[in-house]
C-alpha positions in Angstrom: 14.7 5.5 5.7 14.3 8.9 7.5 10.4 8.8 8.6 10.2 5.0 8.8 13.2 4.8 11.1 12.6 7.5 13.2 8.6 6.6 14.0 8.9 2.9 13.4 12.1 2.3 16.4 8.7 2.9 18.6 6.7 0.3 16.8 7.3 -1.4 13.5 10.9 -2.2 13.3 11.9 -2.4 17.1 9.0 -4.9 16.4 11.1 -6.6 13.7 14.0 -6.6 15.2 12.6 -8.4 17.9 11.0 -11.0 15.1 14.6 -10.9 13.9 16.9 -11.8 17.5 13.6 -14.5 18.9 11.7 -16.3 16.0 12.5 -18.3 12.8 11.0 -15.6 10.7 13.0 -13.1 9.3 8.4 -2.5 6.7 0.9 2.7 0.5 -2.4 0.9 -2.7 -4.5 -2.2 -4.5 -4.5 -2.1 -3.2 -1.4 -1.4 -4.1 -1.6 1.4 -2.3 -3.9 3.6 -4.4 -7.0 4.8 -4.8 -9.7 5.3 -8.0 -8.1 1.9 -9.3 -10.8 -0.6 -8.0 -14.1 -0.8 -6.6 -14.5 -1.6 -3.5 -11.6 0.2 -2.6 -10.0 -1.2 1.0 -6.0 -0.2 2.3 -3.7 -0.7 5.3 -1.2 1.1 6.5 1.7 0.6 9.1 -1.3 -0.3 11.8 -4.7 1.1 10.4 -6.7 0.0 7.5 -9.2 2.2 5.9 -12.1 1.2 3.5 -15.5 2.6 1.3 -18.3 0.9 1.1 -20.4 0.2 -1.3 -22.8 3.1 -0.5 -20.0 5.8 -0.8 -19.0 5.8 3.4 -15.7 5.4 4.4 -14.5 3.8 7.8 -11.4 3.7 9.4 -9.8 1.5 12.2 -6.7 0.6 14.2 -3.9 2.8 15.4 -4.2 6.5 15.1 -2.0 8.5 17.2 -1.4 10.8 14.2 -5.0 11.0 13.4 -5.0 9.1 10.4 -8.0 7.3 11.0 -9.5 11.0 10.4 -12.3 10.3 13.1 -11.2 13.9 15.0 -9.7 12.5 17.8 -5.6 10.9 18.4 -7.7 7.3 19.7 -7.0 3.7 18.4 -10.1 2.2 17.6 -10.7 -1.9 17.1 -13.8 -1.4 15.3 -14.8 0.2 11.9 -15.7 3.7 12.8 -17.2 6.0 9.9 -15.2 9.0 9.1 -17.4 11.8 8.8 -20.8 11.7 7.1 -20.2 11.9 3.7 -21.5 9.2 0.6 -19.3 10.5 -1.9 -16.0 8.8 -1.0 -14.7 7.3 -4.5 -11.5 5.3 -2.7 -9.0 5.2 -0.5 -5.0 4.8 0.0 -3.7 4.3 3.7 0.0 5.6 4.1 2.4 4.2 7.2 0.6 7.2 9.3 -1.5 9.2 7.1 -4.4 9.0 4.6 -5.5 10.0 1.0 -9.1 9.5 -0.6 -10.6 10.8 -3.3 -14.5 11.9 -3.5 -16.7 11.0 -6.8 -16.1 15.1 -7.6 -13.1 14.0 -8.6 -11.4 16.2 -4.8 -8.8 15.2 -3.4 -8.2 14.8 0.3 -5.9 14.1 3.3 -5.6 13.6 6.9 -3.4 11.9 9.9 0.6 12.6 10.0 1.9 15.7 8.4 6.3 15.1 9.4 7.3 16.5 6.2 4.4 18.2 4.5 2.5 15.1 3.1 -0.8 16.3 4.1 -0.2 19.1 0.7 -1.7 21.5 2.7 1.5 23.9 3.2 2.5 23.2 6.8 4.0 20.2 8.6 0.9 19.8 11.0 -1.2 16.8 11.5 -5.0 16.6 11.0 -7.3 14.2 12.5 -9.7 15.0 10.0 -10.3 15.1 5.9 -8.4 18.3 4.6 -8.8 18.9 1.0 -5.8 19.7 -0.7 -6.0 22.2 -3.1 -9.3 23.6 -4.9 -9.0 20.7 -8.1 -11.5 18.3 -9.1 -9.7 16.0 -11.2 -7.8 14.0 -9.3 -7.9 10.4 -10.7 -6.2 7.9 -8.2 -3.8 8.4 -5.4 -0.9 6.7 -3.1 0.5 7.3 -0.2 3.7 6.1 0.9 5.4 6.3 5.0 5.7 10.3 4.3 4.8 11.1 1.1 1.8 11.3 -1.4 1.1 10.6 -4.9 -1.4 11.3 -7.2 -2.4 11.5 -10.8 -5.1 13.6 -13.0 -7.5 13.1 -15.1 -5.2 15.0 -17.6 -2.7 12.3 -17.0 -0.5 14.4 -15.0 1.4 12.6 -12.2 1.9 15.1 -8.4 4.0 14.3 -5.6 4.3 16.1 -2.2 6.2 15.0 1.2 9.5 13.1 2.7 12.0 13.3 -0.1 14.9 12.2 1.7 15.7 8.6 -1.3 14.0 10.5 -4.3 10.6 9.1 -3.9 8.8 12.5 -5.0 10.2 11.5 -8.6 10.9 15.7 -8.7 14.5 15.3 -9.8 16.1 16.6 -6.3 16.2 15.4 -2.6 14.2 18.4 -1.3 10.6 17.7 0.6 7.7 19.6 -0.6 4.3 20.2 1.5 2.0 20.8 -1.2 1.8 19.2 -4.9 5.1 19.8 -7.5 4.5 18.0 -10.9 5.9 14.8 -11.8 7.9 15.7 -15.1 6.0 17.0 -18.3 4.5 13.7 -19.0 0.9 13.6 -19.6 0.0 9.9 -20.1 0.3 8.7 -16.4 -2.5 5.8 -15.3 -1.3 4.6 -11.9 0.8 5.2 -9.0 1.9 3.0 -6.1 4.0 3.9 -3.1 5.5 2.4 0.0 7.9 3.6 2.2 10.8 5.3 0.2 9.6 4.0 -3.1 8.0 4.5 -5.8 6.1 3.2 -9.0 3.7 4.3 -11.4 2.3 2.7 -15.2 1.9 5.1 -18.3 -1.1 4.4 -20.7 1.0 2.7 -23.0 2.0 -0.2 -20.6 5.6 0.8 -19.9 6.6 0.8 -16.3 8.2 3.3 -14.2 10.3 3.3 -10.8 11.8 5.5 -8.3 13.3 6.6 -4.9 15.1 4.1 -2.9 17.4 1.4 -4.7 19.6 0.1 -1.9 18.6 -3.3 -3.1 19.0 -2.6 -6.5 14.8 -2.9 -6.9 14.8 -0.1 -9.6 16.1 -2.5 -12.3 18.5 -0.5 -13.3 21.8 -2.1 -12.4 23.1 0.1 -9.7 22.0 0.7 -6.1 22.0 4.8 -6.7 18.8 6.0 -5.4 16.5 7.0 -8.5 15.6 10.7 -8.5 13.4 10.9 -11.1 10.8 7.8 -12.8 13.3 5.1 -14.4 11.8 2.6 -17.2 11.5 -1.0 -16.1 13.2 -2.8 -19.0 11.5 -1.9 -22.4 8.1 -4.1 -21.9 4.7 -2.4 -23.0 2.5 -5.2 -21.2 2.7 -4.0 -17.3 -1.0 -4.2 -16.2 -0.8 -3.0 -12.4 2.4 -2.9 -10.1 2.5 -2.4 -6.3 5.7 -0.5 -4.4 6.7 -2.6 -0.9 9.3 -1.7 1.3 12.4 -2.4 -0.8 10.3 -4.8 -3.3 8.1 -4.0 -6.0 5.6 -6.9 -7.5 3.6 -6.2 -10.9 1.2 -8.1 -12.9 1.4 -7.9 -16.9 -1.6 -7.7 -19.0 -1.4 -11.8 -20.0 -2.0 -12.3 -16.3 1.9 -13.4 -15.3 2.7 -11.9 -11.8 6.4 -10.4 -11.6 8.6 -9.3 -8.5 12.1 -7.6 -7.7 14.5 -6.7 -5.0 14.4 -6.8 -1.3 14.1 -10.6 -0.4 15.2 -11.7 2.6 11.8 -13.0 3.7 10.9 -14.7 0.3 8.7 -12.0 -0.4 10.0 -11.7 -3.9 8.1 -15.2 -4.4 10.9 -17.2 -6.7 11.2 -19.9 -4.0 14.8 -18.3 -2.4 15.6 -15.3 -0.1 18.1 -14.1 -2.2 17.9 -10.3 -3.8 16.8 -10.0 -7.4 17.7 -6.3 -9.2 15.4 -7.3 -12.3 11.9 -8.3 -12.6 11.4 -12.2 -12.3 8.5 -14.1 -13.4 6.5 -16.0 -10.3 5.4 -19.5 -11.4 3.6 -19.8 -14.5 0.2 -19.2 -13.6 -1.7 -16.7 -16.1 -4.9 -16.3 -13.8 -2.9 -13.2 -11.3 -5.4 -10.3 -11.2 -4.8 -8.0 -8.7 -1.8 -7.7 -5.8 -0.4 -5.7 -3.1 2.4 -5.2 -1.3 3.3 -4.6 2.5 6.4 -3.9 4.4 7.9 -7.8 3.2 4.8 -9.5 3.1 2.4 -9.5 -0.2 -1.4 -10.7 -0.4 -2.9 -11.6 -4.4 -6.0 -13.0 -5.9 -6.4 -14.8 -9.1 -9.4 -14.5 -11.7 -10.8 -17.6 -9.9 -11.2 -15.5 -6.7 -9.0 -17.5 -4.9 -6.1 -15.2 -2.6 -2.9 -16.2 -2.0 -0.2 -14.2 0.0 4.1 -15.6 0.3 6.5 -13.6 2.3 7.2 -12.8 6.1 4.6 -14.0 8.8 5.9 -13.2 11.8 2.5 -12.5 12.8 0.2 -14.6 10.9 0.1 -11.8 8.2 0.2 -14.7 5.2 -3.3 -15.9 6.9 -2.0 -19.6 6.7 -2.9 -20.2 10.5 0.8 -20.3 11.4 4.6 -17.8 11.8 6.0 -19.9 9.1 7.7 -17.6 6.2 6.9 -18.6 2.9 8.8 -17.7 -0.3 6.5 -18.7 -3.1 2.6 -18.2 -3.3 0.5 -20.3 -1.3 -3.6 -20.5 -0.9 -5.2 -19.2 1.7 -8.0 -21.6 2.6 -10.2 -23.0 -0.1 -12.4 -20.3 -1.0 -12.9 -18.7 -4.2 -15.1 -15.7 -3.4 -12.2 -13.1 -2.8 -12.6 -9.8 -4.7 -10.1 -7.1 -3.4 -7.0 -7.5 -0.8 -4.7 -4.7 0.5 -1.3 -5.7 3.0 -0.1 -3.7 5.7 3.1 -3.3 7.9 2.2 -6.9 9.5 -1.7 -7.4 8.9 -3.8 -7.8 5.4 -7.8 -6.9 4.9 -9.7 -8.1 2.2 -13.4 -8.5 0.9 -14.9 -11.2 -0.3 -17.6 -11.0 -3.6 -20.5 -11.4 -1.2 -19.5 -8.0 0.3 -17.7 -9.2 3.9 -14.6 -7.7 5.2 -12.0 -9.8 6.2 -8.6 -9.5 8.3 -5.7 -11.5 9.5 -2.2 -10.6 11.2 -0.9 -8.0 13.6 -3.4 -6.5 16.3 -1.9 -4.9 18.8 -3.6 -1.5 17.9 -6.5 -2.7 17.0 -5.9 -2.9 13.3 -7.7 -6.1 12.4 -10.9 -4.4 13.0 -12.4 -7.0 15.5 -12.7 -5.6 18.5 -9.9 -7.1 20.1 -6.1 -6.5 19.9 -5.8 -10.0 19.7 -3.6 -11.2 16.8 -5.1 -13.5 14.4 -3.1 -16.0 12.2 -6.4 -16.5 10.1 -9.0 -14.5 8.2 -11.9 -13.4 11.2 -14.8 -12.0 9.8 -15.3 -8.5 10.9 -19.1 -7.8 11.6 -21.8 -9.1 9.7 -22.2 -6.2 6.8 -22.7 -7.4 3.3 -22.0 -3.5 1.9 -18.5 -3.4 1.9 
């Protein structure tokens, strides 16, 4: 992929292939990489995670040499760090190296890496600060992927703006576009996810929707031809949420069953194998799934029970297990059963527990756990002592 192989040589996949030639284990939310889904709202991106609180502020830490913590400056930081002074933010999406949120006026705004116009402002220059994009006030929910943006209105309207090099704009051609063009006609859009160079979104009447990227065969439609436009999952009417990863896609139905398809050669899929799947495959037979998202082959989930589980690659701690070991079905983390909301990055996962702490496990070199340190941590740390997340 064009943005992801180009940035990521200098950090996430010369990472990975490094995980690939010396270890045993094997690339936006939601979290699923949106925003205006879930309250509280908490993302991570290739190396930063980003966050509101419960009194409207949103924070922002780990790498930022594109600006997309949105702080004004180019600086990694290792600590929570609050993004302007407004109380209005309604939620957040962290892309690989860029940033959408959405305030409670229903605006809609952007910041960080701007390589192919997915800032929507017109240009291809980055921002280290909140740009609105546009003049509208009823955006509904957003997601951004490695260069790209979507987002949907309150009319039901879907948008897309950015890299467009596999299709993932869902515009019908390859071209990039740095400001908004219109999904389709299609008016009955509820939620979008995006990673990387794919794609996914759920229309009000449950039926789900893919595009971008199929090298895997992960749009489910029996070919590996990359998907110009939104393609129908199958002819179900039941999807409930869905989250894009790189190459993946995992989605919960409205009985509670979680499902996942496509890239698997870190068991992030979740059957129990490491081999590919081009149609949606049931995980388990648990009914209790509630929320999920996907990172770059890892993916983090929490059950009505509150417990959060996470399967996949964990090359550096990312499943939270304490250990590197892959693991290619859902497994606990810990015992607790106060989770609320997770989001997974490139190599790290955040999440907030009911009682209103912020959590994070995984990768640290740029800071991106949040703790201070660019130590990496193979368990959940506790970042501060706030109770307002």
């Amino acid at each position: 992929m064009q943005k992801r192989f180009a940035k990521l040589t200098l950090f996430g996949l010369l990472t990975l292939s490094l995980v690939l030639a010396f270890s045993t284990c094997g690339g936006n939310a939601s979290n699923t990489n949106t925003t205006g889904s879930t309250t509280p709202s908490i993302s991570a991106g290739a190396a930063h995670a980003v966050a509101v609180r419960t009194n409207g502020t949103l924070w922002a830490w780990g790498w930022n040499t594109y600006g997309q913590l949105g702080i004004g400056t180019n600086t990694d930081s290792s600590v929570p760090v609050r993004v302007g002074t407004s109380s209005d933010w309604l939620s957040v999406a962290a892309g690989s190296y860029h940033t959408v949120a959405i305030k409670a006026d229903g605006s809609l705004w952007v910041w960080g890496d701007n390589f192919a116009g997915e800032l929507g402002d017109g240009t291809t220059t980055n921002s280290s600060v909140p740009l609105q994009v546009g003049t509208d006030t009823t955006w509904q929910t957003a997601a951004a992927g490695d260069s790209d943006t979507l987002a949907i209105k309150a009319d039901g309207t879907l948008w897309a703006w950015g890299l467009n090099t596999y299709g993932q704009l869902g515009i019908g051609t390859h071209a990039n576009s740095p400001t908004p063009v219109q999904v389709g006609t299609d008016t009955d859009w509820k939620s979008v996810s995006a990673r990387y160079a794919n794609s996914a979104a759920i229309k009000t009447d449950g039926t789900l929707w893919v595009w971008g990227w199929n090298a895997y065969g992960q749009l489910a439609d029996g070919t590996t031809t990359n998907g110009l436009a939104p393609i129908q999952v199958g002819t179900d009417t039941d999807w409930h949420s869905v989250s894009a990863g790189s190459g993946f896609f995992v989605a919960i139905k409205t009985d509670g069953t979680l499902w996942a398809w496509g890239l698997n050669d870190f068991g992030q899929v979740g059957d129990g194998t490491d081999t590919n799947s081009t149609a949606p495959a049931k995980i388990g037979t648990s009914t209790d799934w509630q929320s999920v998202s996907a990172g770059i082959s890892h993916v983090v989930a929490i059950k009505t029970g509150g417990g959060i589980y996470s399967w996949g690659l964990n090359s550096y701690g990312q499943l939270g297990f304490g250990t590197t070991t892959n693991s290619d079905s859902p497994a606990e983390i810990g015992s607790d059963t106060t989770w609320q909301t997770a989001a997974a990055g490139e190599f790290h996962a955040a999440a907030i527990k009911t009682g209103g702490t912020l959590w994070t496990w995984g990768r640290n070199v740029h800071g991106q756990l949040g703790n201070g340190t660019n130590t990496t941590s193979p368990s959940p740390v506790q970042i501060g002592k706030d109770t307002n997340w």
